[in-house]
C-alpha positions as CSV (number, residue, x, y, z in Angstrom):
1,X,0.0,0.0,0.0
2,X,1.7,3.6,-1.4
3,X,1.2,6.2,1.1
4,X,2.6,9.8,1.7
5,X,5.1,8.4,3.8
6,X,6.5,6.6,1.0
7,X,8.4,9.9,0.0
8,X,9.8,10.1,3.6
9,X,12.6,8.6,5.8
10,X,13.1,8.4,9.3
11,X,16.2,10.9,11.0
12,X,16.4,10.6,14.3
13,X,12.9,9.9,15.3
14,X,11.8,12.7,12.9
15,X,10.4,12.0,9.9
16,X,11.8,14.4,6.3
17,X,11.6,14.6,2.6
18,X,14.0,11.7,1.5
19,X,17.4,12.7,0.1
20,X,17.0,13.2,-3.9
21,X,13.1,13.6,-3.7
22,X,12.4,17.3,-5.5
23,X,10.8,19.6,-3.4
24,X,7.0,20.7,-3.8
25,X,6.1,23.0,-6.0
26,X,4.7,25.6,-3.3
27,X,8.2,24.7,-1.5
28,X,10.3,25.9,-4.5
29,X,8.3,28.5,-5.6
30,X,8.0,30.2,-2.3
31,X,12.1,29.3,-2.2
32,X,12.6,31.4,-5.4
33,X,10.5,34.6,-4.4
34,X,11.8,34.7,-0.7
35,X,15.4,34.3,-2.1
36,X,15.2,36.6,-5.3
37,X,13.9,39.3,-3.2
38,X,16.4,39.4,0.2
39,X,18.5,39.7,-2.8
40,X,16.9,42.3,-4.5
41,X,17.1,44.0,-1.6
42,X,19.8,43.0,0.0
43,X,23.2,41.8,-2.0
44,X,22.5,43.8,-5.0
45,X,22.5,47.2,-3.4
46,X,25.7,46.3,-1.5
47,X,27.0,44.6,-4.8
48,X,27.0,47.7,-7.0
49,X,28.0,49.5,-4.2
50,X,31.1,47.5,-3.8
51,X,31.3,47.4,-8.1
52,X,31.2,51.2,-8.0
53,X,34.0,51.5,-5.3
54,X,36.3,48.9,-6.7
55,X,35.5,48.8,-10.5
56,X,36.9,50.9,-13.2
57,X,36.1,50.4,-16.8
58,X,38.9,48.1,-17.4
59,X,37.6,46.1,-14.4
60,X,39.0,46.1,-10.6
61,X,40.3,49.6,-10.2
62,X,41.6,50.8,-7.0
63,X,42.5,54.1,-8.1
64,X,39.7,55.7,-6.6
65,X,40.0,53.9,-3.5
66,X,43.8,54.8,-3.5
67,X,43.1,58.5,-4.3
68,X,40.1,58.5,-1.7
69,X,42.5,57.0,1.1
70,X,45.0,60.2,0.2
71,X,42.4,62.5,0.6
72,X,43.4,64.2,4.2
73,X,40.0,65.0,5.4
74,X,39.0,61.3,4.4
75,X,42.1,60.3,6.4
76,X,40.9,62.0,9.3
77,X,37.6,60.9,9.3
78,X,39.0,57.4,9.3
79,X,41.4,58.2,12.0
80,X,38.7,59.7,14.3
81,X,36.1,56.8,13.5
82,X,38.4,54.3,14.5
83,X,39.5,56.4,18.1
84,X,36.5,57.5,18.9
85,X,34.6,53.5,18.4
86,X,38.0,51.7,19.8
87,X,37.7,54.2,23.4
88,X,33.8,54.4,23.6
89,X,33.3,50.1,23.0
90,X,36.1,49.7,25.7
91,X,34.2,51.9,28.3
92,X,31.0,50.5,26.8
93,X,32.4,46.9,27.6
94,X,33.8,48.0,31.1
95,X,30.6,49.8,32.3
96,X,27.9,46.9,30.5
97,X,30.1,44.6,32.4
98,X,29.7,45.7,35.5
99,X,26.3,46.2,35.7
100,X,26.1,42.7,34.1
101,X,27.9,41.4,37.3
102,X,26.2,43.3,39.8
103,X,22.6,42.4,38.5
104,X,23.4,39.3,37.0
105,X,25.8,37.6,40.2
106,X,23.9,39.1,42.8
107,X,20.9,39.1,44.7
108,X,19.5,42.8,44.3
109,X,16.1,43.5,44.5
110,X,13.5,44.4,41.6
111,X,16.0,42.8,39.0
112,X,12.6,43.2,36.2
113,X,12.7,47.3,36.6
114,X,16.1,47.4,36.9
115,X,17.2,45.6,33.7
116,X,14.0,47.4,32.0
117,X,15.5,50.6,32.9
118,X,19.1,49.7,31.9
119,X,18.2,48.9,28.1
120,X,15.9,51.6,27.9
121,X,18.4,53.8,26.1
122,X,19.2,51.3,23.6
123,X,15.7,51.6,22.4
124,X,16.0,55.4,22.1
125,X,17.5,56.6,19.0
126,X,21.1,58.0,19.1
127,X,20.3,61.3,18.1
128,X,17.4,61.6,21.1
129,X,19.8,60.7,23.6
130,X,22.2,63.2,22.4
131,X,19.8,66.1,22.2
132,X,18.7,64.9,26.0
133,X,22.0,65.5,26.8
134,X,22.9,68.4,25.1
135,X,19.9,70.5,27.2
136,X,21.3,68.7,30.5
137,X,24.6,69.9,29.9
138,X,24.3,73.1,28.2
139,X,24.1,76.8,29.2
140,X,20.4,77.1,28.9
141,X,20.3,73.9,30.9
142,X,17.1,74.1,32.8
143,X,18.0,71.8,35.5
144,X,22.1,73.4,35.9
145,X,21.2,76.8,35.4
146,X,19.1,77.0,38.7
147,X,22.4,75.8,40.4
148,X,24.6,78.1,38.7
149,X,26.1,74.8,37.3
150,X,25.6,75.6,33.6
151,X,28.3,76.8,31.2
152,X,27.8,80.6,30.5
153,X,26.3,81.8,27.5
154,X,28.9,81.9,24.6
155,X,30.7,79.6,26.4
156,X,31.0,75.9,24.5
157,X,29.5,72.7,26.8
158,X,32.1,70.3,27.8
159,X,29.6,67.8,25.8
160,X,31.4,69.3,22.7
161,X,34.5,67.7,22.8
162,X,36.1,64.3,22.0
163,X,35.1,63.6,25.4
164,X,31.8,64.2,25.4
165,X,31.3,62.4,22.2
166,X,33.2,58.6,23.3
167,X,30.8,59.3,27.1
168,X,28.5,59.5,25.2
169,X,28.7,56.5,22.3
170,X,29.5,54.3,25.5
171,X,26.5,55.4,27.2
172,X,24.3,54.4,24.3
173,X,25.6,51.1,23.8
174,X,26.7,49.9,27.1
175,X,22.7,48.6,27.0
176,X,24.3,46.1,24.4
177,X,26.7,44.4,26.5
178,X,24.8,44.1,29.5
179,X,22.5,42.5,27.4
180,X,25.0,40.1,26.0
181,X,27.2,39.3,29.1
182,X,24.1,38.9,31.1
183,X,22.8,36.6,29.0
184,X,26.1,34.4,29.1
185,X,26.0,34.8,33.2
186,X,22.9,32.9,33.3
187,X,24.4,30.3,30.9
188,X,27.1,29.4,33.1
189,X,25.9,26.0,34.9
190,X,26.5,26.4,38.8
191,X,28.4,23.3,39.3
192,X,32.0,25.3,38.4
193,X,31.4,28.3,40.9
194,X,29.8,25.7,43.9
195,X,32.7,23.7,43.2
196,X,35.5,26.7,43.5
197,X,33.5,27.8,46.5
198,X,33.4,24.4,48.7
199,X,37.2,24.2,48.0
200,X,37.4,27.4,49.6
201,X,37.5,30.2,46.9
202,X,35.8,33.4,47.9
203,X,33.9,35.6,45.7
204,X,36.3,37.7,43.9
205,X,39.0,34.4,43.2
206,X,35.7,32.8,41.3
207,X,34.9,35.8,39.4
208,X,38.7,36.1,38.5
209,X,39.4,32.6,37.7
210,X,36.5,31.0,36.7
211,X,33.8,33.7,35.7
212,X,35.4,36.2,33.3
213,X,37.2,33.7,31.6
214,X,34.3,31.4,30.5
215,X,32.5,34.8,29.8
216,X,35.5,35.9,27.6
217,X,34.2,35.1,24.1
218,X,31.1,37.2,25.1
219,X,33.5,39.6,26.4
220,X,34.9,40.0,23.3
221,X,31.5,40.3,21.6
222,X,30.0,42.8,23.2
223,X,33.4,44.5,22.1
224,X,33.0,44.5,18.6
225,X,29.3,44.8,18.3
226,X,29.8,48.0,20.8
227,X,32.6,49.3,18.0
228,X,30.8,48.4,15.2
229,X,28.0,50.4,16.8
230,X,29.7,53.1,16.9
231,X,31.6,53.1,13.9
232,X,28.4,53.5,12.6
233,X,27.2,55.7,14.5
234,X,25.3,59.5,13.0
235,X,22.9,60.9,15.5
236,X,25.5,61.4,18.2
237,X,28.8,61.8,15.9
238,X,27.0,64.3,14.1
239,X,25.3,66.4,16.9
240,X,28.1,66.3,19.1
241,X,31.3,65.8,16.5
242,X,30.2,68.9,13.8
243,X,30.6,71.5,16.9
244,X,33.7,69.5,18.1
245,X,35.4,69.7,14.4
246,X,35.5,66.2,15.3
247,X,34.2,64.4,11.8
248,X,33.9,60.5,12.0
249,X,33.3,59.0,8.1
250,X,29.6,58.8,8.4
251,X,29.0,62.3,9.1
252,X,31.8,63.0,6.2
253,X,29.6,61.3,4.0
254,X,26.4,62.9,4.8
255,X,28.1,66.4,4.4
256,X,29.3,65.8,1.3
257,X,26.2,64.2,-0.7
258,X,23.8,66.7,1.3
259,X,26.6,69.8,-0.1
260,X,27.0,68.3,-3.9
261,X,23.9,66.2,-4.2
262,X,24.1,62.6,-6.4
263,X,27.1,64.3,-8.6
264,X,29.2,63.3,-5.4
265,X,28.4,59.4,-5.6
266,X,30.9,57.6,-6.7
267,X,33.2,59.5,-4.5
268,X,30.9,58.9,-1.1
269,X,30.4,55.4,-2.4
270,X,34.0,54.5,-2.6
271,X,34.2,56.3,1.3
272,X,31.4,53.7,1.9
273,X,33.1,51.3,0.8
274,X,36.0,51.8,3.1
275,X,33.7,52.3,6.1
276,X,31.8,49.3,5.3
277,X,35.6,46.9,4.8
278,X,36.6,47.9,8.2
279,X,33.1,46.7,9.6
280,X,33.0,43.7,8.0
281,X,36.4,43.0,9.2
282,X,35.5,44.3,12.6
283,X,33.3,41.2,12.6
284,X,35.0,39.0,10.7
285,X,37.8,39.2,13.3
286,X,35.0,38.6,15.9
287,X,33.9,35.5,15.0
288,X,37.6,34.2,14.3
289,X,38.8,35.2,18.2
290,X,35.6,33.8,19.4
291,X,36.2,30.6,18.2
292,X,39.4,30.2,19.2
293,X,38.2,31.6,23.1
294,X,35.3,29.3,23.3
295,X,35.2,27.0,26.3
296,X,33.3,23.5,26.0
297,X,31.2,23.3,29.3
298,X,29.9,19.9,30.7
299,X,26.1,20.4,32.4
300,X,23.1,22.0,31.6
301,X,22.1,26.0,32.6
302,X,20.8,26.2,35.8
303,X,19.5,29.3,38.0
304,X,21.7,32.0,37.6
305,X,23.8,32.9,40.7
306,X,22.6,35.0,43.2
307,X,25.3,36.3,45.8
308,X,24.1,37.1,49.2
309,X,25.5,40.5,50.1
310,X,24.0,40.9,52.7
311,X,24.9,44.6,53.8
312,X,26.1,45.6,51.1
313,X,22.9,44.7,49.0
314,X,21.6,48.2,50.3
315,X,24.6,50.3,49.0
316,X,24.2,48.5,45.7
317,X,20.8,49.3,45.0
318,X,21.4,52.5,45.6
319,X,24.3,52.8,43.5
320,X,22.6,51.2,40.8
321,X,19.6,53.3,40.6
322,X,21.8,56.2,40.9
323,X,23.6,55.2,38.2
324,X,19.9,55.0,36.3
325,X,18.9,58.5,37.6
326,X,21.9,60.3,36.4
327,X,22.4,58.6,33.3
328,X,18.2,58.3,32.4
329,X,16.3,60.6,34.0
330,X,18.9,63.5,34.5
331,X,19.0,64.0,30.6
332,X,15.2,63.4,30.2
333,X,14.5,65.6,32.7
334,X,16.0,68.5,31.2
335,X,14.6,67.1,27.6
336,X,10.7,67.5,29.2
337,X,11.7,70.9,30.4
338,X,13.3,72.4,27.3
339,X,9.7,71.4,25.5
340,X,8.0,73.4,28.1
341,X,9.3,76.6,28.0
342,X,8.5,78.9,24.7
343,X,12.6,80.0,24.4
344,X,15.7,77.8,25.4
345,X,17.6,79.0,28.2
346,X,14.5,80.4,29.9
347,X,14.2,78.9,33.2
348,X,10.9,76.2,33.4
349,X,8.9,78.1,36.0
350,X,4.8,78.5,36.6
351,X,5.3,81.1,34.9
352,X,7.3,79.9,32.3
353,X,5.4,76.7,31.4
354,X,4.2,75.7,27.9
355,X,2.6,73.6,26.1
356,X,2.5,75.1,23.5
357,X,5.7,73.2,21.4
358,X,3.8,69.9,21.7
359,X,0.8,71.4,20.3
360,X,2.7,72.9,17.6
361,X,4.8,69.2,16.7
362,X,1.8,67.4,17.1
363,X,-1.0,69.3,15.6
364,X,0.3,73.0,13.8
365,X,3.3,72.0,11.8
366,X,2.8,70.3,8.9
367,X,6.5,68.6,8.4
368,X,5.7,67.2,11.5
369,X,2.3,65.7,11.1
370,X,4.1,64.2,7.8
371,X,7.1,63.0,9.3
372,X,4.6,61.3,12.2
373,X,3.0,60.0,9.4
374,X,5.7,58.6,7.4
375,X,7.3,56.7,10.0
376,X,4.3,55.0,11.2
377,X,3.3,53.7,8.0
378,X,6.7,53.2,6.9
379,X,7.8,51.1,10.1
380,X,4.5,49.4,10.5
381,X,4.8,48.4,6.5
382,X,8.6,46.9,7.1
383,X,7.9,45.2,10.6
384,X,4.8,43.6,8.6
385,X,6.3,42.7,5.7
386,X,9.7,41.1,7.8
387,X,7.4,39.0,9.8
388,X,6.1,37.2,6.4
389,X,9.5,37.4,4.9
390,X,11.3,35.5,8.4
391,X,8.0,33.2,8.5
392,X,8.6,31.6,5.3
393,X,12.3,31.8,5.4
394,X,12.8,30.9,8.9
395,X,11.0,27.3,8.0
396,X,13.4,26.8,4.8
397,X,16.0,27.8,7.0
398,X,15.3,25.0,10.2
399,X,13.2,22.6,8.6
400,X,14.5,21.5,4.8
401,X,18.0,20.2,4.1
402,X,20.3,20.5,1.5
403,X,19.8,23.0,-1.2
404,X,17.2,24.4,0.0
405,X,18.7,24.8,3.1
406,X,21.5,26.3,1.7
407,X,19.8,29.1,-0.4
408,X,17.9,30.0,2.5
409,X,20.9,30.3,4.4
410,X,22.1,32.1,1.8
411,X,19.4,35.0,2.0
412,X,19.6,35.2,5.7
413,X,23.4,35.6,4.6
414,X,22.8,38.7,2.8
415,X,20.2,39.7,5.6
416,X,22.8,39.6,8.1
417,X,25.6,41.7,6.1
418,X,22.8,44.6,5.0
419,X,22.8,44.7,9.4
420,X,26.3,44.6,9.9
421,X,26.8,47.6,8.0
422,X,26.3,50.9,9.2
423,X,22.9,52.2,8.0
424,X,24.3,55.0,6.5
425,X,26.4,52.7,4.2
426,X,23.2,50.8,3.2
427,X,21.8,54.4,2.5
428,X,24.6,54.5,-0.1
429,X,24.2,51.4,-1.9
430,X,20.5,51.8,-2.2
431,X,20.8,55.0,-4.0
432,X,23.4,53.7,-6.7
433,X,20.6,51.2,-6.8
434,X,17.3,53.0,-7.1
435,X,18.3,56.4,-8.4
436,X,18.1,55.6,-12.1
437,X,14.4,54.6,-13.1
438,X,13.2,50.9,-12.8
439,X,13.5,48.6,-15.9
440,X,10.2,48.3,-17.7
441,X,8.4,50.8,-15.3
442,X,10.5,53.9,-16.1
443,X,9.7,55.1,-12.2
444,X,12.8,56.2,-9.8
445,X,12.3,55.2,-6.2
446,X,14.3,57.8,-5.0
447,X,13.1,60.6,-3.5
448,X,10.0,58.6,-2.2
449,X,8.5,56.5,0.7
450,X,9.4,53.2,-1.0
451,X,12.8,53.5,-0.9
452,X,13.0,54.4,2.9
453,X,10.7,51.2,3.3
454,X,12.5,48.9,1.4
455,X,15.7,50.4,2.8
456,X,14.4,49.2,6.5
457,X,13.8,46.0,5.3
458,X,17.1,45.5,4.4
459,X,18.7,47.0,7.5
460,X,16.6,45.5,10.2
461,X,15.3,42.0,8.7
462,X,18.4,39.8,10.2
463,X,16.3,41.7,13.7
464,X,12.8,40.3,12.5
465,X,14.3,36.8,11.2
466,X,16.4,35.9,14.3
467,X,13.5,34.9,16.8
468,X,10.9,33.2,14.7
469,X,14.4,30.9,13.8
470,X,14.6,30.4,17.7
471,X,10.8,29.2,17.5
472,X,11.0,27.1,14.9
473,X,14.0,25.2,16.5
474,X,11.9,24.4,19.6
475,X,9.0,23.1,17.1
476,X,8.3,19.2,16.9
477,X,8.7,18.1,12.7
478,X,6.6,15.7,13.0
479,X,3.6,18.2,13.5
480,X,4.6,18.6,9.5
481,X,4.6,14.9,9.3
482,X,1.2,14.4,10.2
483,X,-0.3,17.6,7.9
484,X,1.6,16.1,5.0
485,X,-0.3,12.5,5.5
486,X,-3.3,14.3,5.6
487,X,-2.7,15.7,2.5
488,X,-1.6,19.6,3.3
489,X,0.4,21.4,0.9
490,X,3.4,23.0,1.6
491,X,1.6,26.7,1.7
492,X,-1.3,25.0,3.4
493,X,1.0,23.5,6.1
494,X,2.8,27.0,6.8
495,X,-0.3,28.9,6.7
496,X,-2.8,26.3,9.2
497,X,0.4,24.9,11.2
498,X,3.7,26.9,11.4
499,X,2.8,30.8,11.0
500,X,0.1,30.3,14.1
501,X,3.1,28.8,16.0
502,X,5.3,30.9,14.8
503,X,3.0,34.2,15.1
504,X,4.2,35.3,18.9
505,X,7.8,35.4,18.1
506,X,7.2,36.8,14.6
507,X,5.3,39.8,16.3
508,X,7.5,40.1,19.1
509,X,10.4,40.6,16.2
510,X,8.0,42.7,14.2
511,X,7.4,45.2,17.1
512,X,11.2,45.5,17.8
513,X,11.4,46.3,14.4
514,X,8.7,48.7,14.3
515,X,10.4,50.7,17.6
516,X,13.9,50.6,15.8
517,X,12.8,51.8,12.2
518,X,10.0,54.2,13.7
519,X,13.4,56.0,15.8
520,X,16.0,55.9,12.9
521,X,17.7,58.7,11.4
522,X,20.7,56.8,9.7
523,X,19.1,54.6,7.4
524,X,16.7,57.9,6.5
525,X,19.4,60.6,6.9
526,X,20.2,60.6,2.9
527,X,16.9,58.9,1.2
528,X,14.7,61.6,2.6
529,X,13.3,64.6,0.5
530,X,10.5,67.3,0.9
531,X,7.6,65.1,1.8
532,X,9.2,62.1,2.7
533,X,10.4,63.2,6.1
534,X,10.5,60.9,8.9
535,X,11.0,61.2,12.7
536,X,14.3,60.9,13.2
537,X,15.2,63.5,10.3
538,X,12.5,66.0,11.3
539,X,14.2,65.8,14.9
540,X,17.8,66.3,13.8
541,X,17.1,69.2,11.4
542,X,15.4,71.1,14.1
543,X,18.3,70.6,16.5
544,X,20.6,71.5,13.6
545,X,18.3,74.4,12.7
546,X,18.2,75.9,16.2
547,X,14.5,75.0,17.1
548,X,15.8,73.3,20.2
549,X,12.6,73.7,21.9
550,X,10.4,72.1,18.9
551,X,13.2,69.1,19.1
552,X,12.8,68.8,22.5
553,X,9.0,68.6,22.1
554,X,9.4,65.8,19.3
555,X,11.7,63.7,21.3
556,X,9.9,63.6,24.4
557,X,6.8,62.4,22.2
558,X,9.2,60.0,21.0
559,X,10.2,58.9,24.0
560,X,7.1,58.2,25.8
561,X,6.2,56.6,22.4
562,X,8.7,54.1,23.0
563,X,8.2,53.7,26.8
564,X,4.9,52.8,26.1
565,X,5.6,50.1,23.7
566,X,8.1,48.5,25.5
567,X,6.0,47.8,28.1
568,X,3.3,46.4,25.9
569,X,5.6,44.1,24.9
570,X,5.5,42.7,27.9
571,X,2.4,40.6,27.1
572,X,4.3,38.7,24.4
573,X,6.7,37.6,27.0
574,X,4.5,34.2,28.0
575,X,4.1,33.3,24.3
576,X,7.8,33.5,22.4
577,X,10.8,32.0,23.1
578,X,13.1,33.2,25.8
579,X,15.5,36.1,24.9
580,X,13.1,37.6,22.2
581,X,12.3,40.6,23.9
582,X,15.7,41.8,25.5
583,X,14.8,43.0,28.9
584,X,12.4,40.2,30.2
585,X,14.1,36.9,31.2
C-alpha cells in the first residue's frame, strides 16, 4: 500500500523529505520569491555599491579607492572613527560589564525594573539621547542653570568635545553588552562556581578565575558589536562631533552628498566602501577570536547565581539606581523641560510653562504631522512585511536540508551583512541602486516612501528573522509529518500549522522592528526629500536648525512613544521564546 510516507525517511525519530526527492512545487516556488527578493534588496544594493568603489572600466580599479585614502579629510575621518569607536566600546564593555555582574551575580532587588531601565536607552534613538544631553549639559540647561552649574552663554559645553562624544557612544551602547554578558551569566551551569566555593574560593578568586574567563568570548562580543556600533554611528557623531570639528566617516559622508547632491556618488560610495571593509572585518575578526576563546562546558544551565551581600545589598541598589537617575532621567529631565518653555535658556517656572511646542509638533506644523505620518506607515509596512519574509524563510531555514537549506541560508546571509553595515552605508548602496528609473516601469524610487521602506527592510530583517528561527528550533517536525499524511500542501501546512506557531515570536520581532525603524535617522538621513520626512530626520534638522525647543517637544513624544511600547511588549513575554524581547528573562 503507497502512502505519503512513501516519500519520507526516518532521522532521528523525525520524519523528512527523502534525500534526492524534489521539493514541492509551493516549496520551491515560495524558495525562489523569498530568495530573489532578500537579494533584490539585500546583496544587490551592497553589490554595485562595492562594483562602484572597486570597478573601473577596465575592471578592478583601486585608483579611486587609493586617491580617496590620500584625501586628508577622508584620512581624518577614518582616523577619528576608529579612536573615537576603539575608546567608547572599551568603556561600553567595562561599564555593561559591570552592571552585568552586579545584577546578573547578585541578589538585588526588583532585578525586572532594573534591567527594564538599563536597556531603555538602547531603544531610544542615538540622536534623542544626544539632544537629552545636550539641554542637560548646556548653558540654557534648565536643570544646571538654577544651580549656577551651567556653562555661560557663549561659552562651549564640555559635551562638545572628543570627550563628550566617546561618554557619550558608550552610554548608548553599554545597553548592548549588559544585554550580551548577562545573558552568558545565566548560561554558566553552577556546578563550576559551587565547586571553586566548597574548595574554599571566595567571591572575587571565582569571578577572577572562573567567571570572566568562560565569559571571555562574550567579552569580546559585546566589544565589537559596541565598535561596530559606533563606527556607525550618525545621530551622536554628528550632533556632538560637527561643533567639536570632530568628523567621524559617516557624518563626512552625509556632508558631502547633502553639499554636492548625487554628482558626489561615486566619491561617497567608494568612502562607503572603506567604512563598510573595516566593519566587515570588525566582525570578521569577531567570529575568528571567538572561536578560538570558546570554552566547551559539561552540564546544563541552571538558575543564575545570586550572591548574598547581605549589607552591602543596600549600598548597591542604591548605587545602581543612581547610576539610572543620572544617566536616564537627569537628561530626560531637562529634555521635558526644554519642550516646556517657549525659548531655550528660559528657566521652566509656573510662569514659564508651555505647552505650546507639543501642540505645535503634534497638531500645527505640517512637516511634523508628515514626518509622524511617514514613519508610522513606513515602520508598521517593514515590521509587517519582515514577519512574512522571516515566517517563510525561517522554515526553509530550520526545517528543509540541502539545497534548499542552503539558499535559504544564503538570504539570511545577505540579511545579516545589510545589518552589519552601518545604516548610513546601506543608505549608499541603495541609491546607486534605485536612483536611475526601474526597468520596464521607467519610475525612480528615489526621493519617495518606497525607498525608505525597502531600505528598513534590508537594514533590520536579520532583527525580525532571528527569533521566529529560535521558534521554529523548539517546534516538533513531526507536526509537518502528520499535515503532509493528511494531504496539506506545503503553503497550506505553513499557513494552518507553522505561522500560528510561529505568530508570537514573529510579532514580538515585528514590534522591535517597528520601535527601531520608527526611531532611525541613519538609514533615513540621505533617502529623505520634501515630503518624505520621517521622525528621526525631522528631529535632527530642528536641533541642527536651532529650534531646540520644537526638538525637544518631538523627542519627548518620542520617547514616551517608545516607553509605552516596551511595556506592551511585555504581554508577548509568555508566548515567544526566551530572549526575544531583550529585557524580560
Amino acid at each position: 500500500m503507497t502512502t505519503a510516507l512513501d516519500d519520507t525517511a526516518s532521522v532521528g525519530g523525525a520524519r523528512r523529505l527523502a534525500p534526492g526527492k524534489p521539493a514541492e512545487f509551493g516549496e520551491g516556488i515560495t524558495l525562489a520569491v523569498l530568495v530573489l527578493f532578500v537579494t533584490l534588496i539585500c546583496g544587490l544594493p551592497m553589490a554595485l555599491l562595492f562594483k562602484v568603489g572597486l570597478t573601473g572600466p577596465a575592471g578592478i580599479d583601486l585608483a579611486p579607492l587609493a586617491e580617496a585614502m590620500a584625501n586628508r579629510s577622508v584620512q581624518t575621518a577614518l582616523w577619528n572613527s576608529l579612536e573615537s569607536s576603539v575608546l567608547s566600546a572599551l568603556l561600553a564593555v567595562i561599564l555593561g560589564a559591570l552592571l552585568a555582574l552586579a545584577v546578573g551575580l547578585t541578589d538585588v532587588r526588583a532585578k525586572g525594573p532594573l534591567v527594564f531601565c538599563l536597556l531603555l536607552p538602547m531603544m531610544i534613538p542615538p540622536h534623542v539621547i544626544a539632544i537629552a544631553w545636550i539641554q542637560a549639559m548646556g548653558p540654557g540647561s534648565p536643570l544646571l542653570k538654577p544651580l549656577g552649574l551651567a556653562p555661560e552663554m557663549g561659552e562651549t559645553p564640555g559635551i562638545y568635545s572628543v570627550t563628550g562624544l566617546v561618554s557619550l557612544l558608550a552610554l548608548q551602547h553599554a545597553p548592548l553588552v549588559f544585554l550580551i554578558l548577562r545573558a552568558a551569566l545565566r548560561a554558566l551551569p553552577r556546578e563550576l562556581a559551587d565547586a571553586a566555593r566548597v574548595c574554599g574560593a571566595g567571591g572575587p578568586r571565582v569571578l577572577l578565575r572562573i567567571t570572566l574567563p568562560l565569559i571571555a568570548p562574550s567579552l569580546l562580543a559585546s566589544f565589537m558589536l559596541a565598535f561596530v556600533a559606533a563606527l556607525g554611528n550618525f545621530g551622536i557623531n554628528a550632533l556632538l562631533g560637527i561643533p567639536a570639528r570632530y568628523t567621524t566617516l559617516p557624518v563626512l559622508m552625509w556632508r558631502r552628498l547633502a553639499s554636492f547632491g548625487p554628482d558626489v556618488l561615486p566619491n561617497v560610495a567608494v568612502i562607503s566602501v572603506v567604512l563598510a571593509v573595516v566593519t566587515l572585518l570588525a566582525v570578521g575578526l569577531q567570529s575568528l577570536l571567538q572561536r578560538r576563546l570558546r570554552a566547551s562546558l559539561i552540564g546544563l544551565p541552571q538558575a543564575p547565581l545570586a550572591y548574598a551581600l547581605g549589607r552591602a545589598r543596600l549600598p548597591l541598589e542604591m548605587a545602581l539606581w543612581g547610576f539610572i537617575a543620572v544617566t536616564l532621567a537627569l537628561p530626560f529631565a531637562a529634555l521635558v523641560a526644554t519642550a516646556l518653555v517657549p525659548t531655550y535658556g528660559l528657566a521652566l517656572t509656573p510662569a514659564t510653562l508651555t505647552l505650546d511646542n507639543f501642540a505645535e509638533v503634534l497638531w500645527r506644523q505640517g512637516v511634523t504631522l508628515r514626518a509622524f505620518a511617514n514613519s508610522t506607515l513606513t515602520a508598521a509596512a517593514a515590521a509587517a512585511l519582515i514577519a512574512a519574509v522571516a515566517i517563510g524563510l525561517g522554515h526553509l531555514m530550520v526545517h528543509r536540508t540541502g539545497r534548499t537549506r542552503q539558499l535559504a541560508g544564503l538570504a539570511s546571509a545577505q540579511a545579516d551583512i545589510a545589518f552589519a553595515v552601518p545604516g548610513l552605508v546601506v543608505s549608499i548602496a541603495f541609491i546607486l541602486a534605485f536612483l536611475k528609473p526601474l526597468p520596464g516601469l521607467g519610475l525612480s524610487l528615489y526621493g519617495t516612501l518606497w525607498i525608505i521602506l525597502l531600505a528598513y527592510v534590508a537594514v533590520f530583517l536579520s532583527v525580525g528573522l532571528k527569533p521566529v528561527t529560535a521558534a521554529y528550533l523548539q517546534m516538533d517536525r513531526s507536526l509537518e509529518d502528520a499535515a503532509r499524511v493528511a494531504g496539506a500542501g506545503y503553503l497550506t501546512r505553513v499557513r494552518r500549522i507553522f505561522a500560528p506557531l510561529v505568530a508570537p515570536a514573529a510579532a514580538s520581532g515585528a514590534i522591535l522592528v517597528f520601535l527601531t525603524a520608527y526611531n532611525e535617522v541613519t538609514v533615513s538621513a540621505l533617502l529623505w526629500s520634501s515630503g518624505t520626512e520621517t521622525i528621526g530626520t525631522t528631529i535632527f534638522n530642528y536641533e541642527d536648525s536651532g529650534a531646540t525647543t520644537l526638538a525637544a517637544a518631538m523627542s519627548t513624544v518620542v520617547v514616551l512613544a517608545t516607553v509605552a511600547v516596551m511595556v506592551a511588549m511585555n504581554g508577548l513575554a509568555r508566548h515567544v521564546p526566551a530572549g526575544s524581547i531583550p529585557w524580560r528573562d
